[in-house]
C-alpha positions, 0 to 999 in steps of 0.5 A: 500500500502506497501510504506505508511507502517508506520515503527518505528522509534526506527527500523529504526534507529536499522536497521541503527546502526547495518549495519553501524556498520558492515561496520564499523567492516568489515573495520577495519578487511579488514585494520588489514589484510592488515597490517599484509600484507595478499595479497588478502586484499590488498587495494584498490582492494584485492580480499578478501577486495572487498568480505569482504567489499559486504558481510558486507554491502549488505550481512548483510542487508539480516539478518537485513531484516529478523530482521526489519520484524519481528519486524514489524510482517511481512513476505517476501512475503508481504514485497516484494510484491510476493502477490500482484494480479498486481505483473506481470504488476508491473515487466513488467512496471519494464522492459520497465522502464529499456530499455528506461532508459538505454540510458538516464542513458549511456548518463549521465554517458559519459557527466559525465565522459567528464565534469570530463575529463575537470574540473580534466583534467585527466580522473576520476577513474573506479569504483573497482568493475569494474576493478576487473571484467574486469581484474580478470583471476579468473571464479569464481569470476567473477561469485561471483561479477555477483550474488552479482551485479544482485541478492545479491546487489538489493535486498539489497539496494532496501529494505534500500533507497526504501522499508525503507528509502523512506516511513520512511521519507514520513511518518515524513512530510519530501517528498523531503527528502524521495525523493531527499536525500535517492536518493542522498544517494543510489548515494553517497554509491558507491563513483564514481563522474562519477557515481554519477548523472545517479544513482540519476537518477536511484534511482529517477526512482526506487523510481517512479516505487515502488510508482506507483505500491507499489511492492518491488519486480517491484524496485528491478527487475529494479535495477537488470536488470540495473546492469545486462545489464552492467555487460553483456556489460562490459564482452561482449564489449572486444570480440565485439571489438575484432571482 
């Protein structure tokens, strides 16, 4: 089963280096420009800051795959589970885990933002990505963040906190760390306080999905299909109430 693969520790920590020093470099690249006052990567929410910033962290991650799978004498399909005879029960397990999660997770996320309201006593910031997309008069993108959020994003972030994090810490005696605290992590990554607990949630739920079925890929339709039902809701929900 490819969740108990032992991955070397001296790949890992490469693998690490090498995307926190490209989200480092992209930074400080996004920060010159917008010093030397190019409006599109003006912070917090340039459109070129916002691609830059996506395309250094999760864009990067798919040349690192490619990397840390050679190193480990593996190709794609055997990393993400294409090969596996249980692949269409593992998706379809992956599906029904997102329906009945989805309200769960929506439920959270409102008593999140409620408690928040109350503690800060105004209500907490929307995520930037999200007010890009509902405020943006630009199709194309809103196509770009539609790809990145459903296909770019997942498969990225699944293979790091599921495929590599997960079983890299099982493997040191450390289950509670390869649980809890890469679920933590995957829900610190996206620095928004109202998100914070459903996507624990999520990544818990993510991390029980790759377990029981060992399928990379089951993880990472789950983690696009969350992220599309939300990008459809967030695109649809101004004409249903406009209605």
């Amino acid at each position: 089963m490819l969740t108990d693969k032992p991955w070397r520790g001296d790949a890992v920590i490469l693998f690490i280096g090498l995307q926190l020093g490209a989200v480092c470099l992209g930074g400080l690249l996004i920060g010159l420009l917008d010093k030397l006052g190019v409006v599109a990567f003006k912070l917090p929410d340039g459109l070129g800051a916002i691609v830059l910033g996506t395309l250094c962290f999760q864009g990067v991650t798919w040349g690192l795959i490619a990397f840390f799978l050679w190193q480990h004498e593996l190709n794609w399909r055997e990393a993400f589970g294409l090969r596996d005879a249980g692949l269409g029960r593992a998706l379809g397990l992956a599906v029904i885990l997102i329906l009945v999660l989805l309200p769960v997770l929506w439920g959270l996320q409102a008593a999140s933002d409620k408690l928040l309201t109350w503690w800060l006593h105004h209500p907490p910031e929307e995520q930037t990505a999200v007010e890009l997309l509902e405020n943006s008069k630009s199709v194309w993108f809103r196509v770009y963040l539609g790809g990145f959020a459903v296909l770019l994003a997942p498969v990225a972030e699944e293979f790091i906190f599921r495929g590599m994090l997960f079983p890299f810490f099982k493997q040191l005696g450390l289950p509670w760390v390869a649980w809890f605290g890469v679920s933590g992590l995957f829900a610190l990554i996206h620095t928004n306080a109202v998100t914070f607990v459903p996507l624990f949630v999520l990544a818990l739920a993510l991390t029980w999905l790759y377990q029981k079925t060992g399928n990379l890929l089951a993880s990472i339709t789950a983690h696009a299909c969350f992220n599309a039902v939300n990008l459809a809701l967030l695109l649809l929900l101004p004409n249903l109430s406009a209605t």
